[in-house]
C-alpha positions as CSV (number, residue, x, y, z in Angstrom):
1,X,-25.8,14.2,5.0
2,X,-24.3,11.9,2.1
3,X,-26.5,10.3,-0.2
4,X,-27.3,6.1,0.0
5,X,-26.6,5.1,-3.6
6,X,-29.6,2.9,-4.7
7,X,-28.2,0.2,-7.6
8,X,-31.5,-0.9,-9.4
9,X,-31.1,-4.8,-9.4
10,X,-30.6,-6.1,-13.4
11,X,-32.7,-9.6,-13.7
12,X,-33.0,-11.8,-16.8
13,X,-36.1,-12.8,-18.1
14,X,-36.3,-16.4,-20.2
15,X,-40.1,-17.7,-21.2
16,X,-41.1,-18.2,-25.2
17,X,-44.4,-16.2,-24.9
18,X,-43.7,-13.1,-25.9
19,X,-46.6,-12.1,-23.8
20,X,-45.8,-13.3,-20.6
21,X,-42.1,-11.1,-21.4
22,X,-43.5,-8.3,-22.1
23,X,-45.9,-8.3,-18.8
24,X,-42.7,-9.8,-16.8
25,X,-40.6,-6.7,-18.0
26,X,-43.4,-4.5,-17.4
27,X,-44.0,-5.7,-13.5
28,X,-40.4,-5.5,-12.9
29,X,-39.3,-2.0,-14.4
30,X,-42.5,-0.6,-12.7
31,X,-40.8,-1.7,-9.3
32,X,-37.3,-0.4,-10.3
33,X,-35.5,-3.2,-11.7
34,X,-33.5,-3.0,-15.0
35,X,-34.5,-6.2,-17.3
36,X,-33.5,-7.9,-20.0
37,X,-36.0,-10.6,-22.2
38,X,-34.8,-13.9,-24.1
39,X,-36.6,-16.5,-25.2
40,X,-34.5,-19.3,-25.8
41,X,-31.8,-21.5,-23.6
42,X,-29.7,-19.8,-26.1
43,X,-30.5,-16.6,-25.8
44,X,-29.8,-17.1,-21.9
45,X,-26.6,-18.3,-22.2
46,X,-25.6,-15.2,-24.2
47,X,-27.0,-12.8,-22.1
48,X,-25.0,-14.4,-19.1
49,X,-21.8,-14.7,-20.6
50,X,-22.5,-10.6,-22.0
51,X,-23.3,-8.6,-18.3
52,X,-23.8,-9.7,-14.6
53,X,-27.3,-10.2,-13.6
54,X,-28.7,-10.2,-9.8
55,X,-31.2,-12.7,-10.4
56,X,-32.6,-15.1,-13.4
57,X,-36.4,-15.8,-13.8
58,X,-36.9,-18.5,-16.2
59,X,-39.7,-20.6,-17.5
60,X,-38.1,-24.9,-17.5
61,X,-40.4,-25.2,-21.0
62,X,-39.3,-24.0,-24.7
63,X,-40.4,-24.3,-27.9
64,X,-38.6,-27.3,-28.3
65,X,-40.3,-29.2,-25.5
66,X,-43.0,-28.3,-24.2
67,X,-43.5,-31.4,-21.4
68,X,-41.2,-32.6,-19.7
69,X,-38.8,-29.7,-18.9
70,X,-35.6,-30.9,-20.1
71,X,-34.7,-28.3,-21.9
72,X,-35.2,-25.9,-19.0
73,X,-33.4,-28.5,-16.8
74,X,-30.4,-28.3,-19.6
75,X,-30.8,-24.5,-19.2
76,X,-29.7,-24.6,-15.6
77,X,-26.7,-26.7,-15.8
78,X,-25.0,-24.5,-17.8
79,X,-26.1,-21.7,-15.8
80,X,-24.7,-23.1,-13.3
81,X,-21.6,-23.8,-15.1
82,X,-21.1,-19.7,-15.9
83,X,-22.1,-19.5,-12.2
84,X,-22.8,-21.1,-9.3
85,X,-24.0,-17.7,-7.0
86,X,-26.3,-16.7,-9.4
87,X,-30.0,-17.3,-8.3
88,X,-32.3,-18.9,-10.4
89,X,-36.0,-18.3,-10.0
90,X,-38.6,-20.8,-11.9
91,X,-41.8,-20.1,-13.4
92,X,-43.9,-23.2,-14.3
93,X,-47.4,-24.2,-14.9
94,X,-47.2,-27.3,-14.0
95,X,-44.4,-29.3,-11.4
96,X,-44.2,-32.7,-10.0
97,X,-42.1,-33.6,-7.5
98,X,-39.2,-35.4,-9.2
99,X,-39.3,-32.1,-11.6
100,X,-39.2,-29.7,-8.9
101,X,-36.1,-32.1,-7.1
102,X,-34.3,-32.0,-10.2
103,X,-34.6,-28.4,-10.8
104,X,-33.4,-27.4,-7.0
105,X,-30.5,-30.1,-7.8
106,X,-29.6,-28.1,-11.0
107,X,-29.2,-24.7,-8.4
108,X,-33.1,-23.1,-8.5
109,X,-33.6,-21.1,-5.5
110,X,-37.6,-21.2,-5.5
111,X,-40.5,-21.5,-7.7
112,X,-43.2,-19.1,-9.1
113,X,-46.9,-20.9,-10.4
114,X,-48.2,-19.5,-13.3
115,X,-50.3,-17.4,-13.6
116,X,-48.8,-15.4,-10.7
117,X,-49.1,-13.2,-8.1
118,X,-47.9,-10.0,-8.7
119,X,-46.8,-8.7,-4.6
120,X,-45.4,-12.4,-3.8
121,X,-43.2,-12.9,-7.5
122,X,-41.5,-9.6,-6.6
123,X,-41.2,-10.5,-2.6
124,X,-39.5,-13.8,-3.8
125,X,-37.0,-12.1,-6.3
126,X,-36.3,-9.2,-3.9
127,X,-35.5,-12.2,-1.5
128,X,-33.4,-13.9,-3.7
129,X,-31.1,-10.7,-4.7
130,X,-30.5,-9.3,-1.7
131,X,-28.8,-13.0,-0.8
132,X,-27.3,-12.6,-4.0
133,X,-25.8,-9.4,-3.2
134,X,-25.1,-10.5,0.8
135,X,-23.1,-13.3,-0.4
136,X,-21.3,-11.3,-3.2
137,X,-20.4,-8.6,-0.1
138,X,-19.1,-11.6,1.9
139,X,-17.2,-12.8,-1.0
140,X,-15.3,-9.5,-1.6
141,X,-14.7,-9.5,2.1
142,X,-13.2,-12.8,2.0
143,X,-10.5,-12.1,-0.9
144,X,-9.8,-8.8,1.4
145,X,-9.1,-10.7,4.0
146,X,-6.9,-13.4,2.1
147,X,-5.2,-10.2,0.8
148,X,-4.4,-9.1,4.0
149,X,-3.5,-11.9,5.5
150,X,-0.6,-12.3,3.0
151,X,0.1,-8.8,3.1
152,X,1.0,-9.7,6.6
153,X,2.0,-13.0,6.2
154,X,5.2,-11.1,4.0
155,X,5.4,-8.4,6.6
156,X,6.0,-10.6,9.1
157,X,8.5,-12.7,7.0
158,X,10.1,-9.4,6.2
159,X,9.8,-8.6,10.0
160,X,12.0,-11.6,10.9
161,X,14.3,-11.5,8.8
162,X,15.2,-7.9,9.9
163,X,15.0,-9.1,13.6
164,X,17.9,-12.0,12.6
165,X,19.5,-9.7,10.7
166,X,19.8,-7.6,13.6
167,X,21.0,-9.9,16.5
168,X,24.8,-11.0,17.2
169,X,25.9,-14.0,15.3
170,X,28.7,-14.9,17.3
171,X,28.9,-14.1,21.1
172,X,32.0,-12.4,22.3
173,X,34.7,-13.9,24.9
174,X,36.0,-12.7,27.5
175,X,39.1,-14.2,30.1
176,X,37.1,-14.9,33.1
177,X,33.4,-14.9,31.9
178,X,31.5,-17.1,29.8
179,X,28.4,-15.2,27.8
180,X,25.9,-17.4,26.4
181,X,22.5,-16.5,24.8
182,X,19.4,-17.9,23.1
183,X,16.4,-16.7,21.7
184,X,13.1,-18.4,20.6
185,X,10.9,-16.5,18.3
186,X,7.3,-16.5,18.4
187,X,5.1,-17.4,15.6
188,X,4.7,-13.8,15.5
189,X,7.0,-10.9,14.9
190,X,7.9,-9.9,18.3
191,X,10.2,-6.9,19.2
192,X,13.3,-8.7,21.2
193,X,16.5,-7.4,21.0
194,X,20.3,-8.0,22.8
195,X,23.6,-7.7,22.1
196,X,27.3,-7.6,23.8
197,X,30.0,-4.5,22.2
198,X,33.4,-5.4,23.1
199,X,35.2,-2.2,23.3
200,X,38.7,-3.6,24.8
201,X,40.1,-7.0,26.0
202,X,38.6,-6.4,29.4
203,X,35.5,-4.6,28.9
204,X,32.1,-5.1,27.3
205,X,29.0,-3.4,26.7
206,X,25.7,-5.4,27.9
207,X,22.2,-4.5,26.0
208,X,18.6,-6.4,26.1
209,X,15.7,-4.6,25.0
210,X,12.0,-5.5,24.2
211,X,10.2,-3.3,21.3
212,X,6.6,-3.0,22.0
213,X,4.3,-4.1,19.2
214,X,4.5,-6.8,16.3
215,X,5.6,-6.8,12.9
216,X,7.1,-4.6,10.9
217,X,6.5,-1.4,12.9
218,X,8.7,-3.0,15.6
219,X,11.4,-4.4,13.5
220,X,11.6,-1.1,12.1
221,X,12.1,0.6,15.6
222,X,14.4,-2.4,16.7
223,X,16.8,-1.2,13.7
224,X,16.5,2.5,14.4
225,X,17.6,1.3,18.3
226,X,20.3,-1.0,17.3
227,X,21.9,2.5,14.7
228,X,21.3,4.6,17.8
229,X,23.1,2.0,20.0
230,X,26.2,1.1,18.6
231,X,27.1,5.0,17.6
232,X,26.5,6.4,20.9
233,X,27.4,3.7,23.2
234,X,31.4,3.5,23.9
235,X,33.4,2.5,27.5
236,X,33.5,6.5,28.4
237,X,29.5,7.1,28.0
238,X,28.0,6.1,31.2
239,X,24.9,3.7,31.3
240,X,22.2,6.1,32.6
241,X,23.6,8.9,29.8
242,X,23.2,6.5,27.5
243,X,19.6,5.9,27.9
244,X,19.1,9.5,27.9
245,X,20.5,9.8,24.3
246,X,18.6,6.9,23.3
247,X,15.5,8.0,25.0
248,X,15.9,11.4,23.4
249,X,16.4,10.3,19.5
250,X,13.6,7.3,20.2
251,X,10.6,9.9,21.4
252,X,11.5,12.2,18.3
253,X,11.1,8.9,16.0
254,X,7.9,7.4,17.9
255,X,4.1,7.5,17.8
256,X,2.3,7.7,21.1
257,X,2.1,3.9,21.1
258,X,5.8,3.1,20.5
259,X,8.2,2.6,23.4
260,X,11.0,0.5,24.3
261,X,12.1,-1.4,27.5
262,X,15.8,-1.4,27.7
263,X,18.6,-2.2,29.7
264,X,22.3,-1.3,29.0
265,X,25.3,-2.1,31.3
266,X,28.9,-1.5,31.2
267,X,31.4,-4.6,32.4
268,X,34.7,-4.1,33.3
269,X,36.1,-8.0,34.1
270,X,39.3,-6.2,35.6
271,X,37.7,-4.4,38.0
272,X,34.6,-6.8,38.3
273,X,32.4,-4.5,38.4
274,X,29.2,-3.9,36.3
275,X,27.5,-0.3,35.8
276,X,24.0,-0.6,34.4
277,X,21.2,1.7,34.0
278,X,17.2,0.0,33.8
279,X,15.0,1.6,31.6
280,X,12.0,-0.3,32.2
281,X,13.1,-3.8,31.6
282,X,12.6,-7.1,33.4
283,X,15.5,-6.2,35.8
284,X,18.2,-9.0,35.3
285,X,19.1,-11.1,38.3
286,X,22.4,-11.5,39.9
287,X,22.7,-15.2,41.5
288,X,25.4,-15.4,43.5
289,X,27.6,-18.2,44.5
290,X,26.6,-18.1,48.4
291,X,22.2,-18.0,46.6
292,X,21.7,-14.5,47.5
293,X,19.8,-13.2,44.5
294,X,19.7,-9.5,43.4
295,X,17.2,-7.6,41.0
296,X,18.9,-4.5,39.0
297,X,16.2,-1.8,38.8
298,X,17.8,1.3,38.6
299,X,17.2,3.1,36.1
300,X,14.0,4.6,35.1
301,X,11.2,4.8,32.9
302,X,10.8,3.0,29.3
303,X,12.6,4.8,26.2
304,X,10.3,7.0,24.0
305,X,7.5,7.9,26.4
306,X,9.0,11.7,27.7
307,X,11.8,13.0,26.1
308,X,14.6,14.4,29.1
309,X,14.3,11.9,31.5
310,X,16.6,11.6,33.9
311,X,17.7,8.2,34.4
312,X,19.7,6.5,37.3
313,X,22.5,4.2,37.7
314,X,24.0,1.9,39.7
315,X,27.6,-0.1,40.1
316,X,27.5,-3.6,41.5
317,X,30.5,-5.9,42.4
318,X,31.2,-9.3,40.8
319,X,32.6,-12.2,42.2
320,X,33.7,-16.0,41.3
321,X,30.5,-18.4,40.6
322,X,28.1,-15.6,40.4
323,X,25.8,-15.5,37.4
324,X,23.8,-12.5,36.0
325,X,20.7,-13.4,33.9
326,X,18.9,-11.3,31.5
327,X,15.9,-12.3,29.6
328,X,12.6,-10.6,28.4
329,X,8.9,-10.5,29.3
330,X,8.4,-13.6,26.6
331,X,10.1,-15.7,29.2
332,X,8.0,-15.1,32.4
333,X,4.9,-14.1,30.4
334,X,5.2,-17.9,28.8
335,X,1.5,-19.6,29.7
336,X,0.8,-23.2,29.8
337,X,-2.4,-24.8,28.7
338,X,-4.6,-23.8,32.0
339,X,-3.5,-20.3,30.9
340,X,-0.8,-20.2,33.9
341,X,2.6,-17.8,33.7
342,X,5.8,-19.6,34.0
343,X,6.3,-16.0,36.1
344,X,9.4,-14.5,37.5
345,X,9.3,-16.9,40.5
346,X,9.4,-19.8,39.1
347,X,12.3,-18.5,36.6
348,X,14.5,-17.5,40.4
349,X,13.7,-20.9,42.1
350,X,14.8,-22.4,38.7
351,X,18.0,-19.8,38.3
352,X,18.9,-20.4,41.9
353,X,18.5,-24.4,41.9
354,X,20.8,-24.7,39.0
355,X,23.4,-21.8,39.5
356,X,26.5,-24.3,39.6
357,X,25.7,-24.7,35.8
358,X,27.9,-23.2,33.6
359,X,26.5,-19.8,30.7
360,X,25.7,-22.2,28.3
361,X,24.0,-25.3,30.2
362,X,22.1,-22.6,32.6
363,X,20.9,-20.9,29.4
364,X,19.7,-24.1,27.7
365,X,18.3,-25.1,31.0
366,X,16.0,-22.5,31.3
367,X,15.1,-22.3,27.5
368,X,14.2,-25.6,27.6
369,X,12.4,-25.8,31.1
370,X,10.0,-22.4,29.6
371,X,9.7,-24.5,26.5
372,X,8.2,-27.2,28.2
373,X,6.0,-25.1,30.1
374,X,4.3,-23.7,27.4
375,X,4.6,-27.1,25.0
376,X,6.7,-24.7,23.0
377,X,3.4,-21.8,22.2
378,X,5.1,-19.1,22.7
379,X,3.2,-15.8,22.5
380,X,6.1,-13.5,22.6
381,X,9.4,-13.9,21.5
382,X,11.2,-15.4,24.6
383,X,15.3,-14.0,25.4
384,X,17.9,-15.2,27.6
385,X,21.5,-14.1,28.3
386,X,23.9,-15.3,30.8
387,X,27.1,-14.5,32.2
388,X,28.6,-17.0,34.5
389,X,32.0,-15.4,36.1
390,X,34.9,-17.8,36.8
């Protein structure tokens, strides 16, 4: 069992009788405090501006003047100057009301008659330094907390900048489909990810992932997946081996509460044909011209949870006027003031109403109708990417 450290409280002692000093000093070492006797304003001030005290017991009357307690009233503005937490406990013989006013103006916590009582004068300074030493633990917890905050503040900043870093700058074009995409960052980090790899003239790779977590942590595992991506992705490695080589280096570079939804397709605009593989995203919709609408889940489970999974494909056709959507939780997740989702239906009625759009007004659209939704408070980062084929 460990020991509780006992820190003997250090009090300051200020009267001109070196009497009532010594039988101060006496009282209060008998009940464990360590003290130090002045007998001047002066004397005070030194002491202060020398060692820390928990708690000052003055008298308001010197040698000096002996009446009307200036001199002690003095004594407690420039305590208050060295510092405004310390407490201040008077002794007097004598008070009258304006005196007592002025002193608790000037900082005093409370007052002591002379001659005293011995049990209440130590209640009243053991009152007085344990809210000196609550207020100093409430203090250091608020620097902490400023500390961390802009620890975070520059991890985030650091976090962002990494997730910029890391999506496409400039979307790739292709004869016969028009890509567009837009994301909207959250006032925190989030872990949203997409690209598009042209490997030929006719055929493109199609990625959208969401990190789980905030921050750093998840910018750092959105640049580990982005490495992992680009060299083992290529038109001959098929979608749902893909995933399993991502899934496999992502569980050996994970914690238990790491893992990544992601979806990769391969699109062959020859052919029209896309070949994807779902590893636990928001399955992208295909709208086609005639408003059928299609969700692509195969697949299987998120990356980074169980190394040698076994995931599932699946090859879909593409026609003229059809448009595939992809997007992230951020999106349906979106709440408005009444705490409501946008949700997944409302984003299909939406899709569906305005499919005659073209890749970049239906993205816009639907970036803007979210935006509205959630008078642009977005808890998540929020991703769209659409392909409208001509």
């Amino acid at each position: 069992m460990q020991a509780t450290t006992v820190i003997n409280p250090r009090t300051l002692i200020a009267d001109d009788q070196p009497d009532v000093l010594m039988a101060l000093s006496l009282l209060l070492k008998n009940a464990g405090h360590e003290t130090e006797a002045v007998t001047s304003p002066a004397a005070v001030i030194e002491a202060l501006n020398k060692r820390d005290f928990d708690v000052v017991l003055m008298d308001l009357n010197y040698a000096r003047d002996t009446t009307s307690g200036q001199e002690g009233l003095d004594l407690l503005t420039s305590i208050q100057e060295i510092d405004k937490s310390l407490p201040v406990v008077v002794m007097t013989a004598w008070a009258s009301v304006e005196l007592a006013v002025e002193a608790m103006r000037r900082g005093v916590r409370d007052f002591v008659q002379k001659p005293w009582e011995n049990r209440p004068l130590l209640e009243t300074l053991e009152t007085q330094i344990q809210n000196r030493r609550a207020e100093r633990r409430r203090s250091e917890l608020r620097t902490k907390r400023r500390i961390l905050n802009k620890n975070l503040h520059r991890e985030l900043a650091d976090a962002a900048e990494i997730q910029r870093g890391l999506l496409p700058k400039i979307m790739p074009q292709l004869n016969g489909v028009q890509i567009s995409a837009g994301w909207q960052p959250a006032s925190s980090v989030g872990g949203d990810y997409f690209d598009v790899l042209q490997f030929s003239e006719h055929q493109i790779g199609i990625c959208i992932a969401d990190v789980a977590g905030k921050g750093l942590p998840a910018a750092l595992l959105m640049s580990n997946l982005q490495a992992t991506l680009k060299s083992c992705s290529s038109p001959d490695v098929p979608p749902d081996k893909l995933c399993d080589r991502i899934n496999t280096i992502v569980c050996g570079n994970t914690n238990d509460r790491q893992f990544i939804t992601f979806f990769y397709g391969l699109l062959d605009i020859q052919q029209r044909t896309f070949t994807y593989s779902n590893a636990g995203h928001n399955p992208p919709l295909l709208i086609h011209v005639d408003g059928d609408l299609q969700h692509l889940t195969e697949g299987g489970r998120v990356l980074g949870v169980r190394a040698n999974h076994d995931y599932g494909q699946e090859t879909i056709s593409l026609a003229s006027g059809d448009r595939l959507v992809f997007f992230t939780d951020g999106f349906t997740e979106a709440r408005n003031a009444t705490g409501e989702e946008f949700s997944e239906q409302r984003l299909c009625e939406l899709l569906l109403e305005q499919r005659h759009l073209s890749a970049v007004d239906l993205q816009a659209k639907a970036m803007e109708t979210v935006s509205e939704f959630c008078s642009g408070n977005f808890l998540d980062d929020v991703t769209m990417m659409v392909l409208a084929f001509e």
